[in-house]
N, C-alpha and C positions, 0 to 999 in steps of 0.2 A: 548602181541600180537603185531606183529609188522602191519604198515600201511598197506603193502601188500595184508594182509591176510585180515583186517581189510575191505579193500576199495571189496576185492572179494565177501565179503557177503553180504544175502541178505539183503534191507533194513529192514524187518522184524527181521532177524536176530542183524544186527548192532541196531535195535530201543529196541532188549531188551537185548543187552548184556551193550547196555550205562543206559536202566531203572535198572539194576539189580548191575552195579557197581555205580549208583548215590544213591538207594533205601537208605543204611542204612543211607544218612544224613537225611531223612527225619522224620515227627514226625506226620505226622496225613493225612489223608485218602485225604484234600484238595490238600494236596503238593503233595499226589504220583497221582493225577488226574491232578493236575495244570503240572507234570513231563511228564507225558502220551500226554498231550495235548500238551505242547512244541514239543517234541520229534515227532508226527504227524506232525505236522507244518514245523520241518525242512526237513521231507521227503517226503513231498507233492510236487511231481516234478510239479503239474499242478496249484499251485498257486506262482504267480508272485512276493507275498509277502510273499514268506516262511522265508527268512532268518531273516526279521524284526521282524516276529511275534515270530517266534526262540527266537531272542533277549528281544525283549520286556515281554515275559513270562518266561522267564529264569531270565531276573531281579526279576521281580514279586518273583519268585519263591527264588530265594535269598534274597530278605529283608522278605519274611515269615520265612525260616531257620534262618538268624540273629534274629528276635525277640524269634522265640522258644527255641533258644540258648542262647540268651542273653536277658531275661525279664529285662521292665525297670527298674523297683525297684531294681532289684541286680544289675543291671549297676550307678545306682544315690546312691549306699549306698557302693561304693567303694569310696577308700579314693582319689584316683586319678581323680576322675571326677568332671569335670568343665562344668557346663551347655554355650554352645553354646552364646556366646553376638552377632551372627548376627542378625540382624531382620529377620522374614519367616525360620528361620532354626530352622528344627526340637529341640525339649527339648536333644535330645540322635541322636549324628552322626554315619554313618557306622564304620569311624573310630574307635571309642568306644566299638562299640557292639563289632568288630572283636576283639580289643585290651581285653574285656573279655571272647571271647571264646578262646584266645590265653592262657591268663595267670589266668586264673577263679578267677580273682577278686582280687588276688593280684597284686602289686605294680610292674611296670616292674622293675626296677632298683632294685627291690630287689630279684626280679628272676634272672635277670643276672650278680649278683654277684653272687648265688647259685650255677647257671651254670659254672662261672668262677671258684667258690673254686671246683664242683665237678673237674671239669677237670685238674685242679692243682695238685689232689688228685689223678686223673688216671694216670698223667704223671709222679709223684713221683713213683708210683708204676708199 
């Protein structure tokens, strides 16, 4: 869908065509309400602090999908994880969790040699 079309519709329209192509990352009944309620908030022309509260529940909303994507114990029982030496920082960085929903727990460096032999393999061929 291009902007165009996008920005013609209505806001009811655009609040569930964005709930309906965000729903499948979601995993449980909090996050598609915590979605609902962001999504409200950005199209509430009548409050002065939509875009904040947009923001601020959209994060929210994204460190709940990191964790249900990335539980701690499978992210501390990969061979690449190094718990955090700052002081006040979290046991498990964003970093990390993405870096496990990226490559599920294996190694990157050994995913991206994979990557490289695959494509070595399709270029031969």
């Amino acid at each position: 869908m291009k902007f165009k079309q996008f920005k013609l519709m209505s806001n009811s329209a655009k609040k569930a065509l964005l709930f309906n192509n965000l729903e499948g990352l979601l995993s449980s009944d909090f996050q598609r309400e915590l979605l609902k309620a962001s999504l409200d908030n950005l199209f509430d022309h009548s409050n002065k602090l939509r875009f904040n509260n947009f923001a601020f529940s959209m994060r929210e909303l994204s460190r709940h999908i990191l964790h249900s994507r990335a539980p701690d114990s499978d992210v501390m029982s990969c061979t690449w994880y190094v718990e955090p030496k700052e002081k006040g920082q979290a046991k498990i960085t964003r970093k990390q969790r993405i870096q496990y929903i990226i490559y599920g727990g294996l190694n990157p460096d050994f995913v991206d040699r994979m990557d490289l032999e695959i494509l070595s393999v399709y270029l031969i061929f």
